[in-house]
C-alpha positions in Angstrom: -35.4 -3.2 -82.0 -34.3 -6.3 -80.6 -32.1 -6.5 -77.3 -30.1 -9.1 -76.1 -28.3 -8.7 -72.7 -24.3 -7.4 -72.8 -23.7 -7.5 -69.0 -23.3 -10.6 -68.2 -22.6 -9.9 -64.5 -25.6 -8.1 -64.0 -27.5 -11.6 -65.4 -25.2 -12.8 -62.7 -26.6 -10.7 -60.2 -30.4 -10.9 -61.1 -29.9 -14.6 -60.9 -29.5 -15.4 -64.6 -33.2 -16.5 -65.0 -34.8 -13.8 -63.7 -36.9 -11.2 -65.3 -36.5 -7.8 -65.5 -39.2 -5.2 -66.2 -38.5 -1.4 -67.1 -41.4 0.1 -67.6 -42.2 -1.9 -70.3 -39.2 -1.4 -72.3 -37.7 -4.5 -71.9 -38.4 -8.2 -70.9 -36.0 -11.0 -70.8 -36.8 -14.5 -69.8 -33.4 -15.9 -71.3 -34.6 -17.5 -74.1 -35.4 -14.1 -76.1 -36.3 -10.3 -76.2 -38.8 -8.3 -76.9 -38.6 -5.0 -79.0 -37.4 -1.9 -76.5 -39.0 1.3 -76.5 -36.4 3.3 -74.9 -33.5 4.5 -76.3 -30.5 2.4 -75.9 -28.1 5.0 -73.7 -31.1 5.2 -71.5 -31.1 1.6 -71.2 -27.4 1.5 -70.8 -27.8 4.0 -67.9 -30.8 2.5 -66.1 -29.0 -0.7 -65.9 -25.8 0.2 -64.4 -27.5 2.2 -61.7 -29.1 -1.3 -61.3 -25.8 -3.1 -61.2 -24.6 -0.7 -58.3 -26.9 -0.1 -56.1 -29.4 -3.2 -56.0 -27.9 -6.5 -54.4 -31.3 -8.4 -55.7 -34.4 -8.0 -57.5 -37.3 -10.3 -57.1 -40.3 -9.6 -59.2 -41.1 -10.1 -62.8 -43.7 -9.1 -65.7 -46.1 -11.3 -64.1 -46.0 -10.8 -60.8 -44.3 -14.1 -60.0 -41.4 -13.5 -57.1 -38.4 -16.2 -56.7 -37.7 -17.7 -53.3 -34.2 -16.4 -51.7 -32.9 -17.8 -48.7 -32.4 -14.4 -46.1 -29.1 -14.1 -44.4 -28.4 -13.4 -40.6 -28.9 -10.1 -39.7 -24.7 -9.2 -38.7 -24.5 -8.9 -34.3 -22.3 -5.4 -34.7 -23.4 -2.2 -36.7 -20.2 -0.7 -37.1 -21.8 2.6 -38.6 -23.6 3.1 -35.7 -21.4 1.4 -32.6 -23.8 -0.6 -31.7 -23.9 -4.3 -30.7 -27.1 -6.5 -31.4 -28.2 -9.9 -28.8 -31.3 -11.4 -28.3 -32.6 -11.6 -24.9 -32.0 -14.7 -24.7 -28.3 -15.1 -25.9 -28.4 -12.0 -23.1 -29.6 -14.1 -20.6 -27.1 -16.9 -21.1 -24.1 -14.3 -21.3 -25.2 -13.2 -17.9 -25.6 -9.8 -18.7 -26.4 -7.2 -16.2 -27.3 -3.5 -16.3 -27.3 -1.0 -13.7 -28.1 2.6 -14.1 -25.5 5.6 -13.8 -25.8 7.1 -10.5 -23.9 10.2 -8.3 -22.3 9.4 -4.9 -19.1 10.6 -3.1 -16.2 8.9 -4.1 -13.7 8.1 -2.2 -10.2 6.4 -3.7 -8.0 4.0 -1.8 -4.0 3.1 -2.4 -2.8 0.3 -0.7 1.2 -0.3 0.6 3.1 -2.5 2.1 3.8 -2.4 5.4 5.9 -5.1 8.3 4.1 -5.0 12.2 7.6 -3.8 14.8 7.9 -3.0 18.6 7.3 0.3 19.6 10.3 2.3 19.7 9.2 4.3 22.5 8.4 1.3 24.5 11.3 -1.1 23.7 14.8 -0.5 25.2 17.9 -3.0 24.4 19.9 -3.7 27.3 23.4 -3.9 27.7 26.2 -3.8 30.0 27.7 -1.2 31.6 31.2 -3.2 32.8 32.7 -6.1 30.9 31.8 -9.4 33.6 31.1 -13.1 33.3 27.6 -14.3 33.3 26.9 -16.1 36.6 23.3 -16.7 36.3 20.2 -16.3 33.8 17.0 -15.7 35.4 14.6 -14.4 32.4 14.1 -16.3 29.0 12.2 -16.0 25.8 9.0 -14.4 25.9 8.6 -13.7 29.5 6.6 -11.1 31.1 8.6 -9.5 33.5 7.9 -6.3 35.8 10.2 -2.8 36.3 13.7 -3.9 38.4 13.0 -7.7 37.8 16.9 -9.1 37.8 17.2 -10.3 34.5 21.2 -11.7 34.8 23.5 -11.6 37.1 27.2 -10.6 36.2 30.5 -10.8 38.3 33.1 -8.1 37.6 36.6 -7.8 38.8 36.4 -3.7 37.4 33.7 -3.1 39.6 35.0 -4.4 42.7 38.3 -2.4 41.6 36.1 0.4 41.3 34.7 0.5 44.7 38.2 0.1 46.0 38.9 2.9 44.3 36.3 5.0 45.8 36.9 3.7 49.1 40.5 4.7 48.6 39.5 8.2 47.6 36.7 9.0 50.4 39.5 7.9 53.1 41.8 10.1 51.6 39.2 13.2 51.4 38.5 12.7 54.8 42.1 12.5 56.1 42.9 15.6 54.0 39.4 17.4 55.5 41.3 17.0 59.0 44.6 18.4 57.8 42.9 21.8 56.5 41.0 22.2 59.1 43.9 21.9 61.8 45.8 24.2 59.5 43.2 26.8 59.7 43.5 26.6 63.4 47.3 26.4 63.8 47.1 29.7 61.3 45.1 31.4 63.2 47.2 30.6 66.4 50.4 31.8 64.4 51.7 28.5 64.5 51.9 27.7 61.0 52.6 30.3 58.1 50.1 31.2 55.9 52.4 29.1 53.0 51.5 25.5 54.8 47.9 26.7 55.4 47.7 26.7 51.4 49.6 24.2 50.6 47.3 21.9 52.8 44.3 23.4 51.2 45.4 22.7 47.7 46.0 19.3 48.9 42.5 18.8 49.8 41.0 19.9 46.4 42.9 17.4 44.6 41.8 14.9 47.1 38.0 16.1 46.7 38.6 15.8 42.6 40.1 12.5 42.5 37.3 11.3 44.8 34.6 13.0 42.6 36.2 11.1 39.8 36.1 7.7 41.8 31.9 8.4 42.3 31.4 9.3 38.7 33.1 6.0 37.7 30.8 4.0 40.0 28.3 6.1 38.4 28.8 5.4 34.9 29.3 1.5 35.8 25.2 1.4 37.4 25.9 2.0 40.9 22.8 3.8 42.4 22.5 5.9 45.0 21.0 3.3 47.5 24.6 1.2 46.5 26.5 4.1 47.5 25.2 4.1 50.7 25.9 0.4 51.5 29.2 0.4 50.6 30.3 3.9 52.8 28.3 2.7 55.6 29.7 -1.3 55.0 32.5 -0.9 53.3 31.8 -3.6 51.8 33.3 -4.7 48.1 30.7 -6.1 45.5 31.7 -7.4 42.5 28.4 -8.5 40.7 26.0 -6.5 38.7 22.6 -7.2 38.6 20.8 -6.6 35.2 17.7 -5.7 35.4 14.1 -4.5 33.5 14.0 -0.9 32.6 10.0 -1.4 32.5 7.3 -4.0 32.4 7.5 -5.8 29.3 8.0 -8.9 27.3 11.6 -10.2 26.9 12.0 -10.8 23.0 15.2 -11.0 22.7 18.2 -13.1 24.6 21.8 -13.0 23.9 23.6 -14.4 26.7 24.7 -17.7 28.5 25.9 -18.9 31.7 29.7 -18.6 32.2 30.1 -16.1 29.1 32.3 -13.3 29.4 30.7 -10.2 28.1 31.3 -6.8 26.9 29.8 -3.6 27.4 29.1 -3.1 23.2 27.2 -6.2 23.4 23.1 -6.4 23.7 22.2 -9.0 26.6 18.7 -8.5 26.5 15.8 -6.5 24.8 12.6 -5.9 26.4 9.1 -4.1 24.7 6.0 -3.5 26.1 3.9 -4.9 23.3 0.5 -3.3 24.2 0.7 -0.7 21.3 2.7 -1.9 18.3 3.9 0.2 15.0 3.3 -0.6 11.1 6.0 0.7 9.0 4.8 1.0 5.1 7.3 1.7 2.2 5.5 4.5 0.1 6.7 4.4 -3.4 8.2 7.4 -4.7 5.0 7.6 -7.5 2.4 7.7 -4.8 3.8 10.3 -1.9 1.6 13.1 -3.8 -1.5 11.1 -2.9 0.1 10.3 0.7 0.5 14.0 1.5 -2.5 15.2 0.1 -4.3 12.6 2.5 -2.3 13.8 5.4 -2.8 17.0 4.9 -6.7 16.9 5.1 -6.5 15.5 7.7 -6.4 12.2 7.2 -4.9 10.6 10.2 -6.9 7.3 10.2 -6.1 4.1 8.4 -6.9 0.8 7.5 -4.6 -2.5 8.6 -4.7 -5.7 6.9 -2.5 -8.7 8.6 -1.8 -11.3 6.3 -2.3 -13.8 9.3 -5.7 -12.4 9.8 -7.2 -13.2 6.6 -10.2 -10.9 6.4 -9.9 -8.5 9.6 -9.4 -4.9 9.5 -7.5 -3.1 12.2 -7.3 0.7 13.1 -4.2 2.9 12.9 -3.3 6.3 13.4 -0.8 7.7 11.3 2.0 9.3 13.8 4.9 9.8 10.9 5.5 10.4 7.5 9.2 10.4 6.1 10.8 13.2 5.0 13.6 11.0 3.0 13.5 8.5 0.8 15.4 5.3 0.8 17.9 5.8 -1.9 18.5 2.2 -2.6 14.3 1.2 -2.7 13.3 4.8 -3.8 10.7 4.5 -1.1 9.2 6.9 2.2 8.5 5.7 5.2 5.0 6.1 7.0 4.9 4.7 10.4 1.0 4.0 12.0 0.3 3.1 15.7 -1.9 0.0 16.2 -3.2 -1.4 19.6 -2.4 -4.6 20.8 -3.8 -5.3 24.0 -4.1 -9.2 23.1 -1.0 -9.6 22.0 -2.3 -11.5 18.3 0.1 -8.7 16.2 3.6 -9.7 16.7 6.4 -8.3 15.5 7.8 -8.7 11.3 4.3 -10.0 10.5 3.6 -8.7 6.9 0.8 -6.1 6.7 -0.8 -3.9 3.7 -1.8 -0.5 4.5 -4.8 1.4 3.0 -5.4 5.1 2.9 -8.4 6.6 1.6 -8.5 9.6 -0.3 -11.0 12.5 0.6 -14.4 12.2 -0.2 -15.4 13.3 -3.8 -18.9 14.9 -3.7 -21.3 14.2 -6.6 -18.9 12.0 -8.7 -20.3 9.8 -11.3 -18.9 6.3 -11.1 -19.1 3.1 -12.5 -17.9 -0.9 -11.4 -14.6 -1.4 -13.1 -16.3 -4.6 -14.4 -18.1 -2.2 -17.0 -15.2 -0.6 -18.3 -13.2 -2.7 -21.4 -10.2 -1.4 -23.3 -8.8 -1.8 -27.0 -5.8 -0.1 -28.5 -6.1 3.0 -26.0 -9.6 3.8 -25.8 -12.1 3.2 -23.1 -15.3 2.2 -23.7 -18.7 0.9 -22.2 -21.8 -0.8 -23.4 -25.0 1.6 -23.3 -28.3 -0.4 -23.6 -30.7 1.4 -25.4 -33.2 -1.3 -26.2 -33.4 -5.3 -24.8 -31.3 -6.1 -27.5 -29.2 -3.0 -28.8 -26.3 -2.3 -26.9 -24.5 1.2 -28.2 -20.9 1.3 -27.5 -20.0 4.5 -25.9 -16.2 5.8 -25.4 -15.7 7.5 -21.8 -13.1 9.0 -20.2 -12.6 7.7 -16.7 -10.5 9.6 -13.5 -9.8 7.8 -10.8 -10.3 4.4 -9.6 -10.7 2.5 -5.9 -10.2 -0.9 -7.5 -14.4 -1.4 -7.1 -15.4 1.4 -8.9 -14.2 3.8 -11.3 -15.3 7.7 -11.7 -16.5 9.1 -15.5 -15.2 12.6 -16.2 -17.0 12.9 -19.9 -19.0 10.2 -22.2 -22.0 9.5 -19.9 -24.9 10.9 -18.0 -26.6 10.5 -14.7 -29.9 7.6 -15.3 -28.0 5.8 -18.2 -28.2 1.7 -18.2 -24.6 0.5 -18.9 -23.9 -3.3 -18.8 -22.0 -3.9 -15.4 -21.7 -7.6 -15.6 -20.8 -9.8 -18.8 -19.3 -6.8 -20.7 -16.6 -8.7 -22.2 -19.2 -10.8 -23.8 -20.3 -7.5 -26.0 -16.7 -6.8 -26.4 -16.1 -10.3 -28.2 -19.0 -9.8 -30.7 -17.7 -6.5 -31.0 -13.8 -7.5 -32.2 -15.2 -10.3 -34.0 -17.5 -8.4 -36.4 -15.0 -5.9 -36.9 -12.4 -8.4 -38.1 
């Protein structure tokens, strides 16, 4: 029996020239045949197993093989996840590996947050009678002490006041006498009991209406010293002296020489600027992870001033809102900072940073090692100097250094923590 090939595309595949030995049941050299043993369904059989499952063959009747070029072994094994480079192409990538460890880990938010006065120590002075300005002792930025005259004011009300009061204290004392001679005239039956009250009610209205004269002076900054001089002088002022509630810095100045002023208007507004607050706008998303902070007990934070590139201050948190702002969504959370040099000054921008509680015996990794693709997470495992196995993970939270691994790895493992994105690459492009 004499066979002649009928597959031409496994002649393709064999090279066209090359021989092909089944145990001795056929030879072709492509020139002729030589009688086959076998049957020919066999045959048939054999050689389409050939044609599937064998890329090449190399070897004749005589032992002779043929010379094939071999290709590139492919950088990603997608069967297996893995990712193939030398250690040198490792070397220029800049690849580094670290191995898994367990520490407590801590995570970190940051907010931001504008440097004000302290409330407590900042009070906005005002009038308390409408006057004309006829001096301005204290400017911009001046330390001043506690009763340092600030202005002075002249005010035609005042003086009218005091008249007032004059008025009413001569007429208490006038009506005093009367009573007290009506008490003796009634007791002498001079006088009916009738006048003797009449008299007396006379003397309360007298004692109202000069109570009411004293509160006025009162409520226009008349102190008790100032009462004194003017019962014992009798003597009219008309100016008003502004002066410093406390020591502090002037920071604010609203007033001019020969301006006419009201009592709604702020002349002045003085802070002691030893301690300072941050205010920081929580947004709505993170006041879970605010709370939970301040209810451990967190009380410390950390202050960054963008004029301070670089330096960290120390704050205590005194106040947490209890509202939010319903036009920025956002709570308030006020810290106390000290500022016994004076460098934080009020509206300088700020970022707040709270840290979460400690996380015992978390495992965690550099967020440089983690790399993303349509949803999943994954890192680079090395497993030899030039297999790199990628491994999916699932991460929890992160500090913005380091990240912490709920499931996919294990304590000692070398993951690639530097140059990851490099693996990644090879990784997309193979898969292409």
């Amino acid at each position: 029996m004499i066979f002649r090939s009928r597959w031409p595309g496994l002649s393709r595949q064999l090279g066209g020239r090359c021989n092909v030995c089944i145990a001795g049941g056929i030879h072709t050299d492509g020139m002729g045949a030589v009688p086959v043993k076998r049957s020919f369904p066999y045959l048939r059989s054999v050689l389409f197993s050939v044609g599937l499952g064998v890329a090449a063959m190399e070897s004749g009747c005589d032992g002779a093989s043929n010379d094939v070029s071999a290709s590139k072994s492919p950088a990603v094994a997608p069967s297996y996840g893995l990712v193939m480079l030398s250690a040198e192409e490792s070397s220029r990538a800049g690849l580094v590996v670290q191995s898994v460890t367990r520490s407590d880990f801590r995570t970190y938010r940051d907010f931001p947050g504008i440097v004000q006065p302290n409330q407590h120590n900042m009070a906005e002075i005002t009038t308390l009678v409408r006057g004309r300005v006829i001096d301005v002792y204290a400017d911009l930025g001046q330390e001043v002490k506690a009763n340092t005259p600030l202005a002075i004011l002249y005010s035609s009300e005042l003086g009218l006041a005091q008249s007032g009061y004059l008025k009413a204290r001569a007429k208490l004392n006038l009506a005093e006498q009367s009573y007290a001679r009506a008490k003796f005239l009634l007791e002498e039956k001079v006088i009916g009991e009738a006048e003797a009250q009449r008299r007396q009610a006379e003397l309360y209205s007298i004692q109202a209406d000069s109570n009411e004269a004293h509160d006025r002076l009162k409520l226009l900054g008349m102190n008790d010293e100032e009462f004194r001089r003017l019962e014992r002088t009798r003597e009219i002022r008309s100016v008003v002296s502004i002066v410093a509630p406390f020591p502090g810095r002037v920071i604010g100045r609203k007033l001019t020489r020969g301006e006419v002023v009201e009592t709604t208007e702020n002349l002045f507004v003085i802070a002691d600027l030893s301690e300072v607050w941050v205010k920081a706008n929580i947004p709505e998303k993170d006041i879970p992870f605010v709370h939970a902070v301040h209810a451990s007990g967190g009380m410390q934070a950390e202050v960054r001033i963008n004029a301070y590139q670089g330096e960290v201050f120390k704050g205590t948190i005194t106040y947490v809102g209890d509202v939010l702002d319903p036009v920025t969504r956002t709570m308030q959370l006020r810290l106390e900072l000290p500022n016994m040099d004076g460098r934080l000054k009020p509206e300088m921008f700020a970022t707040v940073r709270l840290y979460s509680e400690a996380q015992p015996d978390r495992l965690a990794v550099p967020e440089a090692a983690l790399q993303r693709d349509q949803g999943r997470t994954f890192v680079f495992v090395q497993r030899s100097a030039s297999e790199y196995e990628v491994r999916d993970v699932q991460i929890g939270e992160s500090n913005g250094t380091s990240t912490s691994i709920l499931t996919g790895l294990t304590e000692g493992e070398s993951i690639v923590t530097h140059g990851a994105f490099v693996l990644k690459s090879e990784l997309l492009k193979k898969q292409a």
